[in-house]
N, C-alpha and C positions, 0 to 999 in steps of 0.2 A: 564542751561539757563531757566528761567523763561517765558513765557507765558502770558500776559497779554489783554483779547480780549474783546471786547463789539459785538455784531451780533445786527443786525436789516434788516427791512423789507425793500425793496424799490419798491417806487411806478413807476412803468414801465411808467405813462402818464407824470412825470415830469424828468425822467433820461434816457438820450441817451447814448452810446457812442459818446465821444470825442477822442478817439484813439484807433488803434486796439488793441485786446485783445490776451490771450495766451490760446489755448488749453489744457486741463488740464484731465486726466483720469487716477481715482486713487481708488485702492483698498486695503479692508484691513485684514490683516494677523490675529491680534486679534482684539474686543472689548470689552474685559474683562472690566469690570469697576474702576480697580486698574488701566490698563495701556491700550493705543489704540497702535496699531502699523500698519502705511500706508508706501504703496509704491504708488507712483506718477511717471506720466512722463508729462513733462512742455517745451513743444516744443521741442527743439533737448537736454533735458536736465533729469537728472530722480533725486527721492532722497529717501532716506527709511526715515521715521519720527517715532520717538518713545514718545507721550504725558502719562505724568502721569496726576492722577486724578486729579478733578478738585478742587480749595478749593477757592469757593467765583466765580470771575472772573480769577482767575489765576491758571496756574497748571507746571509741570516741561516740556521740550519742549527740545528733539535733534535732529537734523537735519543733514544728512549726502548724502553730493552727489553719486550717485554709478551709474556703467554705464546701457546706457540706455537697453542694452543686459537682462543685470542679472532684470534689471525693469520688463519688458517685460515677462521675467520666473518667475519671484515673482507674476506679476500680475494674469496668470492663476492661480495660486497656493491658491488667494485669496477666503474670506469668501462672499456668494452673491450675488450682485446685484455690478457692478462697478458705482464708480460716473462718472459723464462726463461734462464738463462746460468749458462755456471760463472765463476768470478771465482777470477784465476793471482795473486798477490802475487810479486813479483822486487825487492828492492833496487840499484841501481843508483847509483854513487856518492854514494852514502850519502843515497838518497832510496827512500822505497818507490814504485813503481808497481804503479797495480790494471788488472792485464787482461780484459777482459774477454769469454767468447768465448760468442757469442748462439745462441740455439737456436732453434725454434720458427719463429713467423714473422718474425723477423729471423735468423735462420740463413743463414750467409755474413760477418756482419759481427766484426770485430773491434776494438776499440776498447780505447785505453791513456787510466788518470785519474794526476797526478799532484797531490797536494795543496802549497802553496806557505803559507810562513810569510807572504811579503807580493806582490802583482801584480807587481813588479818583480824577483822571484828570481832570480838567474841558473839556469838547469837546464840539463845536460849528459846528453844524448838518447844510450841503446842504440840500437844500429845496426838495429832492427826498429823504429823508433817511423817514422811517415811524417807523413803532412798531417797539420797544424794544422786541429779542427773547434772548438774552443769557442765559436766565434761562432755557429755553423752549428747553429740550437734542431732543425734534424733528426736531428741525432744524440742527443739529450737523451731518457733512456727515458723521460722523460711523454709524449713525443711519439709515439714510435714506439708507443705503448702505442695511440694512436689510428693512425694511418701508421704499421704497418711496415714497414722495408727490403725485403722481398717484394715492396713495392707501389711503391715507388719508381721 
């Protein structure tokens, strides 16, 4: 399965939450620069994620649910710093956007994912969305999982 993601910045004075969010804490096994490998757990729910590298915007993406048990002993097992955030879903002309608002040692930062059918989508941006970072692998939580925004 393919990957296809644009990241940017959101301006906290023009975006609120409009519905609750889902708690999210997730760490990672590797971040080799060939492949990332996360475990997450997402309210009553867990999944191991395996991302190949990245080529442009796009990169290879599996995603597999596993129970929250075996999550929980993966997560100690992890490399770092864990991420922690709640994640906002908001539709926006007829695209979902994941917000996502960071806790812990990245606490401060906010950041919006929108996933695209093909690199050249056209997307039509809510008025909270700001800088373009998807080039920018410091935004990328494997990184910040080593560097976090704290330390920036």
């Amino acid at each position: 399965m393919l990957e296809i993601e644009r990241k940017f910045l959101v301006d906290n004075n023009k975006w609120k939450p409009s519905v609750a969010g889902d708690r999210i804490r997730q760490g990672y096994l590797s971040t080799d620069k060939e492949r990332v490998v996360r475990v997450r757990t997402k309210g009553d729910q867990a999944f191991l994620t395996i991302k190949g590298k990245m080529q442009g915007i796009t990169r290879t993406e599996f995603e597999y649910e596993i129970p929250v048990d075996d999550a929980l002993a993966l997560l100690k097992m992890c490399l770092n710093h864990p991420i922690e955030k709640t994640r906002y879903t908001e539709l926006h002309a007829g695209k979902w956007w994941e917000i996502d608002v960071f806790e812990g040692e990245n606490e401060g930062l906010l950041l919006a994912e929108i996933e695209l059918q093909h690199e050249n989508e056209e997307v039509q941006f809510p008025e909270w969305v700001g800088e373009e970072v998807t080039q920018d692998l410091r935004y990328y939580n494997s990184y910040m999982s080593q560097k976090p925004y704290s330390a920036w």
